[in-house]
Wavefront OBJ file of the C-alpha trace (Angstrom):
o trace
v 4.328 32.936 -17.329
v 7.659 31.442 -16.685
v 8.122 28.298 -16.195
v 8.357 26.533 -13.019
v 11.531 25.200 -11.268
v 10.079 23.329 -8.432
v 6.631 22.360 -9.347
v 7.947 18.642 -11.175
v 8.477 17.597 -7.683
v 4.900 18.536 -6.987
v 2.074 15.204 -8.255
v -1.494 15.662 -8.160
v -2.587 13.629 -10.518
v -2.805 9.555 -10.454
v 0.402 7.855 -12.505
v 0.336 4.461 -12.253
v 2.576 1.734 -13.999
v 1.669 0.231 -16.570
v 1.335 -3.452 -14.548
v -0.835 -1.733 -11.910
v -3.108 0.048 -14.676
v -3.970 -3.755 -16.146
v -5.117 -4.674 -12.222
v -7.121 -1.418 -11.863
v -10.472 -2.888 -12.124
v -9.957 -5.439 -9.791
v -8.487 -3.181 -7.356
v -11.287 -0.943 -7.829
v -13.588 -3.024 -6.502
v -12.338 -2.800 -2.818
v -10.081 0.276 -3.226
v -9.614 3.690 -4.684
v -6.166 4.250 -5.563
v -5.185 8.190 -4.604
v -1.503 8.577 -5.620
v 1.631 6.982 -6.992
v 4.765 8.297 -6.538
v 8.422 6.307 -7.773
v 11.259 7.665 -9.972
v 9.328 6.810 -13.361
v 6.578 9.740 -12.054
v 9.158 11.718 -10.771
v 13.234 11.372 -12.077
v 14.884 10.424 -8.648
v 12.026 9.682 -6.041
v 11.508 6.904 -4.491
v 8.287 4.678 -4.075
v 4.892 5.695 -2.502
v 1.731 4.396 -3.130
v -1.952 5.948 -1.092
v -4.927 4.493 -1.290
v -8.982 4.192 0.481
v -9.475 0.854 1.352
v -13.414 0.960 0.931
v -14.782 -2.432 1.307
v -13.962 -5.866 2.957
v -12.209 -7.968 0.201
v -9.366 -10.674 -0.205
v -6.753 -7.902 -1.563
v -4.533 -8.692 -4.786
v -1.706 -9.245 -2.044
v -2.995 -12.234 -2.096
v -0.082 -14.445 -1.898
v 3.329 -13.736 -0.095
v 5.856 -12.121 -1.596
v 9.682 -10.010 -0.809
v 11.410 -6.997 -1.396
v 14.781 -6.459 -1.996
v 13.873 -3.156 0.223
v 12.606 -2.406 3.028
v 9.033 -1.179 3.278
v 7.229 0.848 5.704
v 3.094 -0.582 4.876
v 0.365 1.731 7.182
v -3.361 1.790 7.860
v -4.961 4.309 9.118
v -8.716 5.723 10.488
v -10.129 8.461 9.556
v -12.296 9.939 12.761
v -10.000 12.993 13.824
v -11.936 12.702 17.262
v -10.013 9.114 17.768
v -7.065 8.679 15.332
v -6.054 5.330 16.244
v -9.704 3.751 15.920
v -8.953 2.004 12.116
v -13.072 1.637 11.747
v -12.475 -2.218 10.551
v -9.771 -4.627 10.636
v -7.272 -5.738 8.181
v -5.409 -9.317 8.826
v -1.772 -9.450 7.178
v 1.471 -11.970 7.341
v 4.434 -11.237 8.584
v 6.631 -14.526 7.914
v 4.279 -17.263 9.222
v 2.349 -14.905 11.854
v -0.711 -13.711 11.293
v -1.576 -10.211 12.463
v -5.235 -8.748 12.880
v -4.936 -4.953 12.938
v -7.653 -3.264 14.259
v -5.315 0.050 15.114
v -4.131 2.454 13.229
v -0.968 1.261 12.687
v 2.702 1.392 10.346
v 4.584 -1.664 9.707
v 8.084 -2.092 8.959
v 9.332 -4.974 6.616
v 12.409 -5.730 6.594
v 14.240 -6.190 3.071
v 13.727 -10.229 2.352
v 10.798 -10.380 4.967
v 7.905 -12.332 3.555
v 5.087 -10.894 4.094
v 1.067 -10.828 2.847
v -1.599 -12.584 2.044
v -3.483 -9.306 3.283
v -7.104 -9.154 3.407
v -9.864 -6.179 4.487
v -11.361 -8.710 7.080
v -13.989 -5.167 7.892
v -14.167 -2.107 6.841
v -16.696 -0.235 8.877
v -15.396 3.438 6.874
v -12.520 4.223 4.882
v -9.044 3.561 5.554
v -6.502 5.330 4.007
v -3.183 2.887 3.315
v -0.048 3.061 1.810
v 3.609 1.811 0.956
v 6.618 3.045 0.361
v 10.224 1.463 -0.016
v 13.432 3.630 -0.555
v 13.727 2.036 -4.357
v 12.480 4.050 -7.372
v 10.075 1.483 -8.505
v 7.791 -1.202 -6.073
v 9.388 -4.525 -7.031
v 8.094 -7.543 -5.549
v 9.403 -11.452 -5.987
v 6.787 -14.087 -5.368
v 8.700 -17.131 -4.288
v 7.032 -18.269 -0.777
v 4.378 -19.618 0.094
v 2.731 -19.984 3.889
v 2.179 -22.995 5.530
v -1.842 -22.434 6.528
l 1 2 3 4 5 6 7 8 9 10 11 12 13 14 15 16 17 18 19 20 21 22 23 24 25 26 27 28 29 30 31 32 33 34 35 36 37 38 39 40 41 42 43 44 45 46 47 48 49 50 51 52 53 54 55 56 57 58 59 60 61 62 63 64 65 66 67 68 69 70 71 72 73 74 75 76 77 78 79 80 81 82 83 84 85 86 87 88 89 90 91 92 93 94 95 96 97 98 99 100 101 102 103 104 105 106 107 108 109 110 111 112 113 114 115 116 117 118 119 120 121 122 123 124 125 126 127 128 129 130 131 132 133 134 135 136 137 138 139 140 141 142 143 144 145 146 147 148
């Protein structure tokens, strides 16, 4: 069968770096990763990362951090009869404001925003998540810390 010429861009298998693969057990105890997508999966993409959040839990975002990118960060429910209820509610920084989500919702980070600690405050039934920035790899700097 000949080969194909498309199907690299195709991923349906989990490929994780090798820093996220030594946090997978602690992620795994509020979370099942789903896919990972930047250019070390697949030679000129950029990043994506999906996830269930399955549990209430402080996350491993637990302290504040920047991009040099801009992210787009969402949550969302998963009762098709009403989309935007996010069955829990998930409490993330942006800067110094704290935000309780209880929506689904997409949030856009600027490049240099601070932003996180985020924590599953309730999680009443999965909620899917994910992040992507237009880099090839998820870099983060932790430099900042919140004034509680």
């Amino acid at each position: 069968m000949p080969k194909s010429k498309f199907g690299k861009y195709i991923v349906t298998e989990l490929i994780i770096p090798e820093e996220k693969q030594k946090i997978a057990a602690a992620y795994s105890k509020y979370a099942t990763r789903i896919l990972w997508m930047d250019e070390d999966v697949v030679p000129g993409a950029f990043h994506m990362n999906t996830a269930w959040y399955l549990k209430a839990a402080a996350t491993l975002e637990s302290k504040p951090h920047v991009h040099d990118t801009d992210e787009i960060i969402g949550f969302f429910g998963n009762d098709s009869k009403n989309p935007y209820d996010l069955g829990g509610e998930i409490e993330i920084w942006l800067e110094d404001e704290k935000h309780l989500i209880t929506r689904t919702a997409m949030l856009f980070v600027p490049a240099g925003m601070k932003h996180c600690p985020l924590v599953l405050r309730r999680v009443d039934r999965p909620i899917f998540h994910f992040t992507t920035v237009p880099g090839g790899q998820y870099v983060k700097e932790e430099k900042w810390q919140f004034n509680y």
